[in-house]
C-alpha positions as CSV (number, residue, x, y, z in Angstrom):
1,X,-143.1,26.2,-57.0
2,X,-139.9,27.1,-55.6
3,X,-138.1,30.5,-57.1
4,X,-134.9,31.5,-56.0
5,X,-134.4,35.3,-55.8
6,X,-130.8,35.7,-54.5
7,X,-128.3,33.2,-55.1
8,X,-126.1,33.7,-52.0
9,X,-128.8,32.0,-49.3
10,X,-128.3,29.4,-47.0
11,X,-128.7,25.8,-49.2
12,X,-131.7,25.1,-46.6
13,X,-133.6,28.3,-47.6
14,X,-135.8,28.9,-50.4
15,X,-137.5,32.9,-51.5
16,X,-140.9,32.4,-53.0
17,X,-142.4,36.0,-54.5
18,X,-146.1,35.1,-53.2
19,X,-147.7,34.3,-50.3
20,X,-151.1,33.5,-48.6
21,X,-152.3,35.0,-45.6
22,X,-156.3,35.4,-44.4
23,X,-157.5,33.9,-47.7
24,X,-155.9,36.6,-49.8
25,X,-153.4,36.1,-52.5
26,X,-150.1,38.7,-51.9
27,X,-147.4,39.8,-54.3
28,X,-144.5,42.1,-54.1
29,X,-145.9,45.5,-53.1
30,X,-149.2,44.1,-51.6
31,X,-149.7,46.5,-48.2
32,X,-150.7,44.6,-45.2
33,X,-151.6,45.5,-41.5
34,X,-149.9,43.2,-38.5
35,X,-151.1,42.6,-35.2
36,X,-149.3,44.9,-32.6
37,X,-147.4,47.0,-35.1
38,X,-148.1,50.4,-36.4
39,X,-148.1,51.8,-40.0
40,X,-148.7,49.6,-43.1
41,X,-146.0,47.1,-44.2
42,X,-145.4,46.4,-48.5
43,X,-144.6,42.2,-49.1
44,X,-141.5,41.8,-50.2
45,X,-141.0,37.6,-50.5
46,X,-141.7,34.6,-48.2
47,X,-138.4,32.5,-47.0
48,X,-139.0,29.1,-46.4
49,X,-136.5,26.4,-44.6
50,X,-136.2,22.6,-45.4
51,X,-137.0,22.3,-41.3
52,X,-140.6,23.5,-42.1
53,X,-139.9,26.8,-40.7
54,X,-141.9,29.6,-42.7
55,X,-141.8,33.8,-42.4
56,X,-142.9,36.7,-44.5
57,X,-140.9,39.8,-45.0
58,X,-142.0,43.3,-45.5
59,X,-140.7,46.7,-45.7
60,X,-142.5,49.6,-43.7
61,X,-143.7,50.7,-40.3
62,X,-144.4,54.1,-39.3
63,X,-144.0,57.0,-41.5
64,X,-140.6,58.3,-41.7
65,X,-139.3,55.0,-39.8
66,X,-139.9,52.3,-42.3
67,X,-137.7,49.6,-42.0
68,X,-137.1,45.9,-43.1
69,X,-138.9,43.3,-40.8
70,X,-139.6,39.4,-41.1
71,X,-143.4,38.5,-39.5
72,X,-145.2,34.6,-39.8
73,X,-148.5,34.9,-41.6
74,X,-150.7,34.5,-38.7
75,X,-149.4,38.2,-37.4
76,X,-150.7,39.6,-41.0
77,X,-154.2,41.7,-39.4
78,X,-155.3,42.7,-43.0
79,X,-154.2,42.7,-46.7
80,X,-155.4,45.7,-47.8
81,X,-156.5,46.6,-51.8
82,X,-155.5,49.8,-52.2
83,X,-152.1,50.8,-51.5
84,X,-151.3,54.2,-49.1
85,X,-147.7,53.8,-48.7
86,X,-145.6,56.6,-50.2
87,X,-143.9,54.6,-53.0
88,X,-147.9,53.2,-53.9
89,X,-149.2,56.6,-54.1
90,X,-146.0,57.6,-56.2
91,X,-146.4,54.9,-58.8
92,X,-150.1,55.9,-58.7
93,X,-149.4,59.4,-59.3
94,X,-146.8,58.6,-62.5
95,X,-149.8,56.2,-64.1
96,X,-151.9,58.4,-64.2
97,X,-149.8,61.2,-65.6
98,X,-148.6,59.1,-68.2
99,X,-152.3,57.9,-69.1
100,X,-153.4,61.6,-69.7
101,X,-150.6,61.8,-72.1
């Protein structure tokens, strides 16, 4: 299943908003660890090619030095369950404010 997230790709590329990697199911925001890297990276969407080509992009790195970057799913080290990055423990933070309200 096939859902296109920006309409201004490449006719041979297709965004999916989920992805599998070491048995676990990941969604937009899921953290993960990769091989080789440092800091914990938050799943953005999968981009697939017609060609059978296949990669997984994330936002993070290092804190203070985040940036985008594109891995393959056999990089991904762990998916972890509970979120540390800043925006994770921000969102956190504001559910549980507005719970005790």
């Amino acid at each position: 299943m096939a859902r296109k997230l920006k309409k201004n790709l490449p006719a041979d590329w297709h965004e999916h908003d989920h992805a599998e990697a070491n048995g676990r199911h990941i969604v937009p925001g899921t953290e993960v660890s990769i091989r080789g890297e440092r800091g914990r990276f938050r799943f953005l969407k999968r981009v697939t090619r017609d060609d059978g080509r296949e990669w997984l992009d994330f936002w993070g790195g290092p804190k203070g030095a985040e940036n985008w970057r594109s891995f393959s799913d056999d990089q991904i080290r762990r998916v972890h369950r509970i979120g540390k990055t800043d925006k994770a423990l921000a969102a956190l933070h504001q559910a549980k404010k507005e719970a005790t309200k």
